[in-house]
N, CA and C atoms as an extended XYZ file, in Angstrom:
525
Properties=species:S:1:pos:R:3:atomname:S:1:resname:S:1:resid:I:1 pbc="F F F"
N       112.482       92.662       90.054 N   UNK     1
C       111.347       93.478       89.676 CA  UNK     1
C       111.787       94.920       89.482 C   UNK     1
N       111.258       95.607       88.430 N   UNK     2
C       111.390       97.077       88.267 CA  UNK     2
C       109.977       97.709       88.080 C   UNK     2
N       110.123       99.400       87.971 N   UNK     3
C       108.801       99.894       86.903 CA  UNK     3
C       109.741      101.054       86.566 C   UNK     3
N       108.584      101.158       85.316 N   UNK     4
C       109.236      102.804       84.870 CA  UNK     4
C       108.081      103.448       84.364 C   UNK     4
N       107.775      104.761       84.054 N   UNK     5
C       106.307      105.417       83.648 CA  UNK     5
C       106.615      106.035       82.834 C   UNK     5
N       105.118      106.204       81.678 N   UNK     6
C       104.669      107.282       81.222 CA  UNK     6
C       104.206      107.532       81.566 C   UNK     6
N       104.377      109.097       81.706 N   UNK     7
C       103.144      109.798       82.561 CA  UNK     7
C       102.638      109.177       84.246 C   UNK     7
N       101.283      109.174       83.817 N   UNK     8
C       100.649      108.462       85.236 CA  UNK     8
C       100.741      106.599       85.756 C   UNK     8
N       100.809      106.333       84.043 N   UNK     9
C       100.852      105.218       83.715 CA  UNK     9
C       102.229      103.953       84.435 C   UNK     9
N       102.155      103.428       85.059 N   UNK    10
C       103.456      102.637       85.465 CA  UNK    10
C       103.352      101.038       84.625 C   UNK    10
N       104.771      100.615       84.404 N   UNK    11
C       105.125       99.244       83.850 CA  UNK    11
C       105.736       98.333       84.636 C   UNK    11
N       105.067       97.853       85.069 N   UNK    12
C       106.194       96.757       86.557 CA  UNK    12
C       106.238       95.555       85.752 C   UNK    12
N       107.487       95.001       85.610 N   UNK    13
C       107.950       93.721       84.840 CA  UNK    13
C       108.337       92.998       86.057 C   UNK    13
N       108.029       91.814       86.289 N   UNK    14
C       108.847       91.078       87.014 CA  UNK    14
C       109.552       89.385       86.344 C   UNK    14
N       110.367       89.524       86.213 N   UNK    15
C       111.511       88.484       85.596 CA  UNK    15
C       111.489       87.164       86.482 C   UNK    15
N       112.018       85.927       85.827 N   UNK    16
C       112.615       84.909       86.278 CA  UNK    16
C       113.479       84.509       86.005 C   UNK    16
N       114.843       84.021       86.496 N   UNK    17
C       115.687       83.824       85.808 CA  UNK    17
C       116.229       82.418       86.535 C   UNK    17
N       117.011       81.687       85.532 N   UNK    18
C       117.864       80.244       86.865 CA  UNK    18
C       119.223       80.734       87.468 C   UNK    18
N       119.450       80.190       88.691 N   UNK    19
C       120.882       80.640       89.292 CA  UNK    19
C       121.401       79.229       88.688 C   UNK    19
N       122.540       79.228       88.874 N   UNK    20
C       123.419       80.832       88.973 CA  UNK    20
C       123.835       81.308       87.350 C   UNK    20
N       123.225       80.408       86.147 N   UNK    21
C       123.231       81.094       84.670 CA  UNK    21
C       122.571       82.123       84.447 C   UNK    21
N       121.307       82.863       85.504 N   UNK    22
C       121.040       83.954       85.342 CA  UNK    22
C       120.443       84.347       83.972 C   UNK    22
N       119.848       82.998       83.496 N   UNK    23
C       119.558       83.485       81.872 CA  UNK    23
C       117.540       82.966       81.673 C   UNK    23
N       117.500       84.629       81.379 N   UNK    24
C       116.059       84.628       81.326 CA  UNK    24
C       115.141       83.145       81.081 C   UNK    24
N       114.104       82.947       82.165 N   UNK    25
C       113.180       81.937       81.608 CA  UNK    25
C       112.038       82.498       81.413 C   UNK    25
N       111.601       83.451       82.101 N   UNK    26
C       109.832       84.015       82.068 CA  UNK    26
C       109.530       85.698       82.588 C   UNK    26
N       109.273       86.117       81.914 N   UNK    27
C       108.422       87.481       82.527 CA  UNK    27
C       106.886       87.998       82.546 C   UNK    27
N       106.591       88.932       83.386 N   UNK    28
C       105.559       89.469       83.458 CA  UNK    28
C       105.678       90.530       83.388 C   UNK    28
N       104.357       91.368       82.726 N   UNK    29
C       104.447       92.800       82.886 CA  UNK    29
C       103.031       92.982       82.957 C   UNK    29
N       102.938       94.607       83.549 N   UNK    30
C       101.632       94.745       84.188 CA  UNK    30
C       101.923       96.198       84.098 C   UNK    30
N       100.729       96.840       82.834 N   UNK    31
C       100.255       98.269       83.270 CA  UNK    31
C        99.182       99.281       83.798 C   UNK    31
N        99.422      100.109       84.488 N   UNK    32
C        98.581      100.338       85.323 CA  UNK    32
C        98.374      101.784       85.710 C   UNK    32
N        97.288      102.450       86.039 N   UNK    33
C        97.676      103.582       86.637 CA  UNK    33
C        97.730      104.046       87.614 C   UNK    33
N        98.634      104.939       88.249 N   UNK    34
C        99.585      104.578       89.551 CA  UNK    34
C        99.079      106.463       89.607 C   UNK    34
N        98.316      106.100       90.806 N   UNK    35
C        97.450      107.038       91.604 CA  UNK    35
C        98.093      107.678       92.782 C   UNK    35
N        98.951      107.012       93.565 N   UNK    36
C        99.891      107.413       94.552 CA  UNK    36
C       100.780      108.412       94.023 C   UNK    36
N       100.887      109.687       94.204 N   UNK    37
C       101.863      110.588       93.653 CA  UNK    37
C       103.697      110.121       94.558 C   UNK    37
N       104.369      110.486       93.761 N   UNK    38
C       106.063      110.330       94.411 CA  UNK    38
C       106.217      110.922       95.877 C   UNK    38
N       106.048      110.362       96.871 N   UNK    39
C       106.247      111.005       97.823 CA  UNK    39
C       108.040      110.283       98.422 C   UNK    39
N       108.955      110.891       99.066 N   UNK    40
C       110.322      110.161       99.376 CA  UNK    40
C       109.955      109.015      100.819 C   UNK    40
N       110.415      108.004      100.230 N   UNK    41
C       110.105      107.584      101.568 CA  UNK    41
C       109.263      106.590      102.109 C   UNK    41
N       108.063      106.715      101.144 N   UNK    42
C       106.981      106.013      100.440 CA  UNK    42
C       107.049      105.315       99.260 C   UNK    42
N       107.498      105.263       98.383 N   UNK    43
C       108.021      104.351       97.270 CA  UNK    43
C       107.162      103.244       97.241 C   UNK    43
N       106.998      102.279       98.185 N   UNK    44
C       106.023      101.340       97.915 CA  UNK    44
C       104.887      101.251       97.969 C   UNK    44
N       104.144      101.927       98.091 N   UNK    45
C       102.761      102.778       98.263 CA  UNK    45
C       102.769      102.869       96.829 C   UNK    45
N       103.341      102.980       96.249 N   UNK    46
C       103.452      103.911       94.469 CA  UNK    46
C       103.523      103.111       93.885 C   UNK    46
N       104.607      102.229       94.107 N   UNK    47
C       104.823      100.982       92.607 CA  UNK    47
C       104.825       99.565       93.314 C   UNK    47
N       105.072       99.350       94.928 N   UNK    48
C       104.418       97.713       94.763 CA  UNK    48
C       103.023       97.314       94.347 C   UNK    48
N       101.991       97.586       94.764 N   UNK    49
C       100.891       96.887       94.025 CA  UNK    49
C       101.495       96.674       92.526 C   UNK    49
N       101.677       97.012       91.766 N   UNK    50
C       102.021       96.991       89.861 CA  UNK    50
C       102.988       96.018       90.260 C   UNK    50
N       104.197       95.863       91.007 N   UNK    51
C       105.187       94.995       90.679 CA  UNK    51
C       104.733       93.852       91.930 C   UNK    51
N       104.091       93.462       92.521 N   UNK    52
C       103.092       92.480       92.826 CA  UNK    52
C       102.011       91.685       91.988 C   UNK    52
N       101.563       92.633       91.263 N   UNK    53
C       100.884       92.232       90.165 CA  UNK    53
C       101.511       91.258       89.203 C   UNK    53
N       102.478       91.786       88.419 N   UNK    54
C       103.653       91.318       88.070 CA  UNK    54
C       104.318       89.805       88.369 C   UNK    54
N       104.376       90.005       89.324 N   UNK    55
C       105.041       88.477       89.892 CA  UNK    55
C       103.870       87.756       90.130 C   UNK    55
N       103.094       87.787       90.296 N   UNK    56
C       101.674       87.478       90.346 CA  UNK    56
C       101.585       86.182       88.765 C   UNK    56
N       101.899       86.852       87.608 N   UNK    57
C       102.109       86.464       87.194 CA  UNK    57
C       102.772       85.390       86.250 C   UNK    57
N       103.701       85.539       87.111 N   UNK    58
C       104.614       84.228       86.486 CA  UNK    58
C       103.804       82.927       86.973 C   UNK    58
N       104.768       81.925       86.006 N   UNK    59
C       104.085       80.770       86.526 CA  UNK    59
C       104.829       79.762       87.354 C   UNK    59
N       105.997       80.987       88.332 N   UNK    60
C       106.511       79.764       88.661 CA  UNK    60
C       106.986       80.773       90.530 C   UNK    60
N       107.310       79.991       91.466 N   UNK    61
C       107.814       80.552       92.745 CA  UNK    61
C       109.891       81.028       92.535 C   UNK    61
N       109.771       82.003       93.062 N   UNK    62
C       111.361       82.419       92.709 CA  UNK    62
C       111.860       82.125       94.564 C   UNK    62
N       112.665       81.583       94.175 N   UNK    63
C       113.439       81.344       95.322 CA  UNK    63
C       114.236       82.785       96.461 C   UNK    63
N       114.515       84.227       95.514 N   UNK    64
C       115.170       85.130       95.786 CA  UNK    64
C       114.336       86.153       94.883 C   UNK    64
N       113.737       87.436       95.520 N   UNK    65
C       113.221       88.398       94.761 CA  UNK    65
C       114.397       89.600       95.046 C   UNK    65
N       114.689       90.025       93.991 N   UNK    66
C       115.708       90.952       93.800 CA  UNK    66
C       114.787       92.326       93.438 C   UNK    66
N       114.561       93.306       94.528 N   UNK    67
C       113.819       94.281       94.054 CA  UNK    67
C       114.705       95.601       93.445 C   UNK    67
N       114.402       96.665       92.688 N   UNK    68
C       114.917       97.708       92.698 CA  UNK    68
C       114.672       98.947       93.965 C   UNK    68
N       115.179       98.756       94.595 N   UNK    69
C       114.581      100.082       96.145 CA  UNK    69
C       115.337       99.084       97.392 C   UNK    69
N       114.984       99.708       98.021 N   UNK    70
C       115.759       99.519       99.557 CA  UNK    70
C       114.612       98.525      100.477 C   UNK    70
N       115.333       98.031      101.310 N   UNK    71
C       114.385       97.253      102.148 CA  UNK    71
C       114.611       97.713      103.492 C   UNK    71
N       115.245       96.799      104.521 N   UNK    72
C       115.341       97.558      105.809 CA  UNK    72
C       116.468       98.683      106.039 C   UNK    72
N       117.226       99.118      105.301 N   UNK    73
C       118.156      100.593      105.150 CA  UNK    73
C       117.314      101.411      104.551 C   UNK    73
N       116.287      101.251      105.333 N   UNK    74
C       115.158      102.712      105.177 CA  UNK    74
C       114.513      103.458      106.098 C   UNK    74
N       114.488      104.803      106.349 N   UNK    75
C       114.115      105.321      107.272 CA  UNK    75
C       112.853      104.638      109.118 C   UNK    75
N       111.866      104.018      107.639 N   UNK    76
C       111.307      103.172      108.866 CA  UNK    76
C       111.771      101.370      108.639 C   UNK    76
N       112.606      101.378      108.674 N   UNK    77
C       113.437      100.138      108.472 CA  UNK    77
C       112.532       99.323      107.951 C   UNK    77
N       111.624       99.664      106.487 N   UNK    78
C       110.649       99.125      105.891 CA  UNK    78
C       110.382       99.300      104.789 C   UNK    78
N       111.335       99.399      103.781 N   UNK    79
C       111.003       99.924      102.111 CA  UNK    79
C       110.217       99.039      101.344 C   UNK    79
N       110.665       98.878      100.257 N   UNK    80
C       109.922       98.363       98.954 CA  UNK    80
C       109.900       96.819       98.799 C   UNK    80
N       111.409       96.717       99.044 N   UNK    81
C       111.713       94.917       98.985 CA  UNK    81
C       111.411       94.386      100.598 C   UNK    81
N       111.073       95.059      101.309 N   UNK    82
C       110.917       94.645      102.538 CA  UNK    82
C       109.044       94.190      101.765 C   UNK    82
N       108.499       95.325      102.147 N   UNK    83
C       106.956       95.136      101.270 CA  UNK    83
C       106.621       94.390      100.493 C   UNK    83
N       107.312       93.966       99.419 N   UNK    84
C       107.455       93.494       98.090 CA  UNK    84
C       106.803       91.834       99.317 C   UNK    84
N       108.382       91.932       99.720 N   UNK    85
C       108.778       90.063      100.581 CA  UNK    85
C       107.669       89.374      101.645 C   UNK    85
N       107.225       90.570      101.922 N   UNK    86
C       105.804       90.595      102.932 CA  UNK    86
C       104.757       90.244      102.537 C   UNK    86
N       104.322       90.622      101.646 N   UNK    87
C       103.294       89.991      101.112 CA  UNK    87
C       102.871       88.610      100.190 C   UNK    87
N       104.464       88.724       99.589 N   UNK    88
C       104.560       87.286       98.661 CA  UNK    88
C       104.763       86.339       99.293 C   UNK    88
N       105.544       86.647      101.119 N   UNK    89
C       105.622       85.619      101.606 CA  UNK    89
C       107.783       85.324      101.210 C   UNK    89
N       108.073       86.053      100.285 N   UNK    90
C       109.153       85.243       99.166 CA  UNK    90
C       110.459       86.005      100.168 C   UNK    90
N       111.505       84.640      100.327 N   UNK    91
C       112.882       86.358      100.650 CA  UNK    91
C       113.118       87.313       99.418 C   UNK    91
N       113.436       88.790      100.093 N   UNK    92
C       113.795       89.240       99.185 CA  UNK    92
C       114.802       90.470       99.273 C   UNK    92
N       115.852       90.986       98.705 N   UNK    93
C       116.765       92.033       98.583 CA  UNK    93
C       116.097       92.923       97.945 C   UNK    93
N       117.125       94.098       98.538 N   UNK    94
C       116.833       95.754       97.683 CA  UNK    94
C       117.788       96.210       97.387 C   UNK    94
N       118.017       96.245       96.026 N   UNK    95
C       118.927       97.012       95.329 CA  UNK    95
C       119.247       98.422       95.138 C   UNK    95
N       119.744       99.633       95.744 N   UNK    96
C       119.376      100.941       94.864 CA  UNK    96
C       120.499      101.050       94.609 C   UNK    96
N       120.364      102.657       94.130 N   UNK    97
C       121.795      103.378       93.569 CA  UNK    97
C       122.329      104.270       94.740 C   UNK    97
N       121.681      104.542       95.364 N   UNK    98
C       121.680      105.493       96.398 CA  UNK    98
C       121.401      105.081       97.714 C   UNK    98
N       122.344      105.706       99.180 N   UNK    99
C       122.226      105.203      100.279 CA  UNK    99
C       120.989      105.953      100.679 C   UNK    99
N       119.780      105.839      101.422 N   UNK   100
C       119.160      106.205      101.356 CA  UNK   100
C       118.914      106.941      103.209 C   UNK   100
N       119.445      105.528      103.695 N   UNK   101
C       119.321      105.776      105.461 CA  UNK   101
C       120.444      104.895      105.653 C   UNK   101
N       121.163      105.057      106.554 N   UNK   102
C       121.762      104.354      107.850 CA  UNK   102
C       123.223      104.882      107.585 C   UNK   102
N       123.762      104.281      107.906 N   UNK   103
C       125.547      104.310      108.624 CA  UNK   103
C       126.602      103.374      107.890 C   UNK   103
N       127.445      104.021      107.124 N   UNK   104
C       128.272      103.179      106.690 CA  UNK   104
C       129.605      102.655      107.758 C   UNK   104
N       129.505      101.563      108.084 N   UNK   105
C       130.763      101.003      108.534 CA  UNK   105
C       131.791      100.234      108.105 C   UNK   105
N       132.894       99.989      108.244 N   UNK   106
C       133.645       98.810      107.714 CA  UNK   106
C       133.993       98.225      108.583 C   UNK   106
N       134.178       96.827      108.046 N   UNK   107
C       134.423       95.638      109.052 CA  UNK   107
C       136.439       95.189      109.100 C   UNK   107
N       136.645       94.607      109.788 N   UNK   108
C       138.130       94.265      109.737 CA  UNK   108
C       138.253       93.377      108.224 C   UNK   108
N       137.370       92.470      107.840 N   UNK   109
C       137.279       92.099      106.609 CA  UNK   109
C       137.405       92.871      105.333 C   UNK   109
N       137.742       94.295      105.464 N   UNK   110
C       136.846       95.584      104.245 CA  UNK   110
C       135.107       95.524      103.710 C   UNK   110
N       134.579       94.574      104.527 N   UNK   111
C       133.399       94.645      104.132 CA  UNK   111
C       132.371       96.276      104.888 C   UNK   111
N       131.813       96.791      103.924 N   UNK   112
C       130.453       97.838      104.550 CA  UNK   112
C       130.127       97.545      104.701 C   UNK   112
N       129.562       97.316      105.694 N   UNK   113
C       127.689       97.337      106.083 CA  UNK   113
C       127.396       98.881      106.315 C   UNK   113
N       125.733       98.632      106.040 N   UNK   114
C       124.979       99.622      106.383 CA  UNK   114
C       124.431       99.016      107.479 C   UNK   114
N       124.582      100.057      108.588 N   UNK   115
C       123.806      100.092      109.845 CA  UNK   115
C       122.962      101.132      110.046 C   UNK   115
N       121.575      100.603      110.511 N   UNK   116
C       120.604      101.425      110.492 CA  UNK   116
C       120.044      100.971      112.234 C   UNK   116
N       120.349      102.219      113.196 N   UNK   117
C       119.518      102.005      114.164 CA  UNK   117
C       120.800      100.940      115.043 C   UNK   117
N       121.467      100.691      115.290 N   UNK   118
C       122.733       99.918      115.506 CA  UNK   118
C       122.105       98.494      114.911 C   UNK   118
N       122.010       97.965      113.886 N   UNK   119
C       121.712       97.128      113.358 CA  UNK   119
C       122.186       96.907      111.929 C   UNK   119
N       122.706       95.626      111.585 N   UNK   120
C       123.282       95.616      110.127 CA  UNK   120
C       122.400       94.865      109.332 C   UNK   120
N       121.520       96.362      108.026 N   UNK   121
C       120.734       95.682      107.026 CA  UNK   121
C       121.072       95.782      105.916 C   UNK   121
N       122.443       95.804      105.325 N   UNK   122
C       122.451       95.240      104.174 CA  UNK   122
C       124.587       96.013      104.243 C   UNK   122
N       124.744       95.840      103.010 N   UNK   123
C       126.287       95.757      102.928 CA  UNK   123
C       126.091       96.858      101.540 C   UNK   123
N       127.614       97.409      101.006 N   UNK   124
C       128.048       98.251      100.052 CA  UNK   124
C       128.514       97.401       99.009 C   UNK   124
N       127.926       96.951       97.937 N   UNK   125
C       128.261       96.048       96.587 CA  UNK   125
C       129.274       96.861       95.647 C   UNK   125
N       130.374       96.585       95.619 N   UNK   126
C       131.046       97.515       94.300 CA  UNK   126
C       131.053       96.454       93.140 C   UNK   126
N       130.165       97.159       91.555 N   UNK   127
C       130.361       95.850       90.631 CA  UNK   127
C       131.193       97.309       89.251 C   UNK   127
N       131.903       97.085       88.349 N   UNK   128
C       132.248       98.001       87.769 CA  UNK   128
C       132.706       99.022       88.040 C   UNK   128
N       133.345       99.422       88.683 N   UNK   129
C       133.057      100.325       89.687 CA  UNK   129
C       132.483      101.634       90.164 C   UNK   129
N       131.164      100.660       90.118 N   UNK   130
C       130.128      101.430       90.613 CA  UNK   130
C       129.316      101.108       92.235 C   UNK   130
N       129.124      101.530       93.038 N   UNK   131
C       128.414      101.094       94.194 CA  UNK   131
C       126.911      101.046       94.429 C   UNK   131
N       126.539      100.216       94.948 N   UNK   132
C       125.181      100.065       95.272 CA  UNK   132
C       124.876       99.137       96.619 C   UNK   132
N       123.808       99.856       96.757 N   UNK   133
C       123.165       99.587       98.396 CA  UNK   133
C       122.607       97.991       98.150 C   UNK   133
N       123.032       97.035       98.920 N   UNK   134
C       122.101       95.664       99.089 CA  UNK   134
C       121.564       95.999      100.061 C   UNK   134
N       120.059       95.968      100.718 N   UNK   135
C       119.632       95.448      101.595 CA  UNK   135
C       118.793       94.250      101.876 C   UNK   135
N       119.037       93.667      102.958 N   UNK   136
C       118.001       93.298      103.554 CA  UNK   136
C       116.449       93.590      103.294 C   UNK   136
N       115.588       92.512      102.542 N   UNK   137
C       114.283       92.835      102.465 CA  UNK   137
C       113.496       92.060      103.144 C   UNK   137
N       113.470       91.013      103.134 N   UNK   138
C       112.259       90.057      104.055 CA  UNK   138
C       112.761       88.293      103.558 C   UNK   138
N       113.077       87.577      105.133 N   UNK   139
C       113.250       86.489      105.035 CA  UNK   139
C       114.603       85.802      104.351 C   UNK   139
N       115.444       86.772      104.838 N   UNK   140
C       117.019       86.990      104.059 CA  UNK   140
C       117.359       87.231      105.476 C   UNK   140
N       118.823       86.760      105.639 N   UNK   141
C       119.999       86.863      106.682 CA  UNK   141
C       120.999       87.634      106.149 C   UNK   141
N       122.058       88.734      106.636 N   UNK   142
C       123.054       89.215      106.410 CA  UNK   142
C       124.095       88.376      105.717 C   UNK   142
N       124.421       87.513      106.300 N   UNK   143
C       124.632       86.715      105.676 CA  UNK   143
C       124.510       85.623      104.244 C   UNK   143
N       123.255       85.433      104.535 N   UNK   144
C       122.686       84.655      103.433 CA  UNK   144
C       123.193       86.312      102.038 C   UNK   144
N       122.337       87.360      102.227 N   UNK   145
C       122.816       88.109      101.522 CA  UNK   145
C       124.097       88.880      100.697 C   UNK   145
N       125.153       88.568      102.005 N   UNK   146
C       126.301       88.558      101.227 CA  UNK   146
C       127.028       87.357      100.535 C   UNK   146
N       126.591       86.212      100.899 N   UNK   147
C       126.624       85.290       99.693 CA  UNK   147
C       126.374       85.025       98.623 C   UNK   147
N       125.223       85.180       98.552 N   UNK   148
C       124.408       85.443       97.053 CA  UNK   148
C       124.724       86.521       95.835 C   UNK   148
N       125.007       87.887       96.991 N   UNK   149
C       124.459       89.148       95.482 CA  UNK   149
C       126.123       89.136       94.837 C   UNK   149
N       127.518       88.608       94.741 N   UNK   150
C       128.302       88.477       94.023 CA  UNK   150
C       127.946       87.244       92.712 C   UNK   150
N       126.572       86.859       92.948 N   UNK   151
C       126.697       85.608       91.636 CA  UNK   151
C       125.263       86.164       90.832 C   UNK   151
N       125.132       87.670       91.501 N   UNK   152
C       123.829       88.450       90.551 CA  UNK   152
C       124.178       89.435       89.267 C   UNK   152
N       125.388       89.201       89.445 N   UNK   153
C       125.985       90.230       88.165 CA  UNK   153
C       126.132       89.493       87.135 C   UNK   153
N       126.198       89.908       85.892 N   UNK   154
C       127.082       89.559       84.451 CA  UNK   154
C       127.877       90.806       84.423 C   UNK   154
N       127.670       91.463       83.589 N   UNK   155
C       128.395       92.376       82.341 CA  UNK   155
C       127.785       93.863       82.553 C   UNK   155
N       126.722       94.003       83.268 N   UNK   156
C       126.255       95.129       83.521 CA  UNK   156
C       126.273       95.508       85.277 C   UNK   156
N       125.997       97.016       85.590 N   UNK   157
C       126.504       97.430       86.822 CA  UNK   157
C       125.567       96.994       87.869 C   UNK   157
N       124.260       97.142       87.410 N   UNK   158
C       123.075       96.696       87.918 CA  UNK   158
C       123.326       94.782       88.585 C   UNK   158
N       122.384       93.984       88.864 N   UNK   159
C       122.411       92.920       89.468 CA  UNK   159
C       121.136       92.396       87.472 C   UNK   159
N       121.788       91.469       87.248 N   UNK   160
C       120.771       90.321       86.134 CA  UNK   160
C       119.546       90.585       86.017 C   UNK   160
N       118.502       90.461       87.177 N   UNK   161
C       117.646       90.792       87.193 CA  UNK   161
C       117.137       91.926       87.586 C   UNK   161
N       117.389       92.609       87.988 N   UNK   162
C       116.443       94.136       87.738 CA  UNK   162
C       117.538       94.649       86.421 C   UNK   162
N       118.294       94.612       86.133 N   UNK   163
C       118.798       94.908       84.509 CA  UNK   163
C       117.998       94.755       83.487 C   UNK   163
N       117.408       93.199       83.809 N   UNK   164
C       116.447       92.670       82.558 CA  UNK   164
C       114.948       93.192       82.855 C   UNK   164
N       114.574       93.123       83.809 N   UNK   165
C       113.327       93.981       84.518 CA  UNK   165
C       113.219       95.328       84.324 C   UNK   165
N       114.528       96.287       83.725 N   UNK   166
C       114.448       97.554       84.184 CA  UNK   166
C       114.396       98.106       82.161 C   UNK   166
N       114.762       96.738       81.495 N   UNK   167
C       115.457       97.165       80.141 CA  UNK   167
C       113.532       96.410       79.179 C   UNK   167
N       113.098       95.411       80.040 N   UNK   168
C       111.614       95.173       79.740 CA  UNK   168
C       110.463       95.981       79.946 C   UNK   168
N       110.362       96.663       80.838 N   UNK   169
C       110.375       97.611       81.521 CA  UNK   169
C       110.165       99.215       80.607 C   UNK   169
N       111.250       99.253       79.986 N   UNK   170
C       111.133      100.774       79.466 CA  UNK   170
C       110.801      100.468       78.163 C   UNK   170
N       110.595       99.292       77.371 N   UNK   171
C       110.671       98.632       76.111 CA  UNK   171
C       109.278       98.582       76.164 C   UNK   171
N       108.151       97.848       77.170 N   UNK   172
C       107.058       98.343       77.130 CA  UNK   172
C       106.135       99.173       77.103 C   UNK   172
N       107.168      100.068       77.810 N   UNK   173
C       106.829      101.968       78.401 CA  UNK   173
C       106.265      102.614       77.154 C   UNK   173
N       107.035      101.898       75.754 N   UNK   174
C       107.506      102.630       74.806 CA  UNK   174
C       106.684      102.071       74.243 C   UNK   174
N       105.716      100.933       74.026 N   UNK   175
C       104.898      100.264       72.997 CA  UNK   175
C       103.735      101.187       73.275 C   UNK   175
């Protein structure tokens, strides 16, 4: 799931795709106007309802919701994909670009984790080499998570789906 705005206006697309071909089957999009001003910190207050909406839509249950924002590597160890996963019920990850909260460590493996609070919610993804935050969002294991987000890439730096969510997304912005 992504959004992007004009103006007041927000576009939350939410995608489906099959693992592990990762090749589009269905989307939704949903516009709306997004009354919550940007506050840091708050993020899901602002754009989950629209990208709830969104998935709302499809016609089918996704096994893994891949959000754009952070989930428990967030100040109140409670972001967007945490929110997102809470309400749908669905597991789900948070993708950002940026560390937002916690503690980078490395493991004897070279693996990061982010630790937030002495607790490990999500790991350091290098794809291109570029880095990005996985976390932990709801109904996902550390584990389970570092299994998965190496078979979310193709060709772009982003993860498949919020790529295609983020590129539907601004394509609507624009209609």
């Amino acid at each position: 799931m992504d959004i992007s705005y004009s103006k007041d206006v927000g576009v939350a697309v939410a995608v489906f795709m099959d693992f592990p071909q990762l090749n589009l089957k269905e989307y939704a999009v949903v516009k709306g106007v997004v009354e919550v001003p940007y506050i840091p910190g708050l993020l899901a207050f602002r754009e989950a309802p629209l990208m709830i909406k969104a998935y709302r839509k499809l016609n089918r249950e996704a096994d893994l919701i891949v959000v754009d924002g952070h989930g428990v590597t967030h100040p109140r160890e409670f972001g967007i994909a945490s929110h997102v996963g809470l309400i749908l019920d669905r597991p789900t990850v948070g993708v950002a670009k940026n560390l937002l909260y916690g503690t980078i460590v490395k493991s004897s493996d070279s693996t990061e984790y982010i630790v937030v609070n002495n607790n490990v919610g999500g790991v350091v993804y290098r794809h291109l080499n570029k880095e990005l935050y996985v976390s932990i969002g709801h109904k996902v294991s550390i584990n389970s998570l570092k299994e998965v987000v190496p078979y979310l890439f193709k060709s772009h730096y982003l993860p498949e789906p919020t790529y295609i969510a983020d590129m539907l997304s601004k394509k609507f912005r624009r209609s």
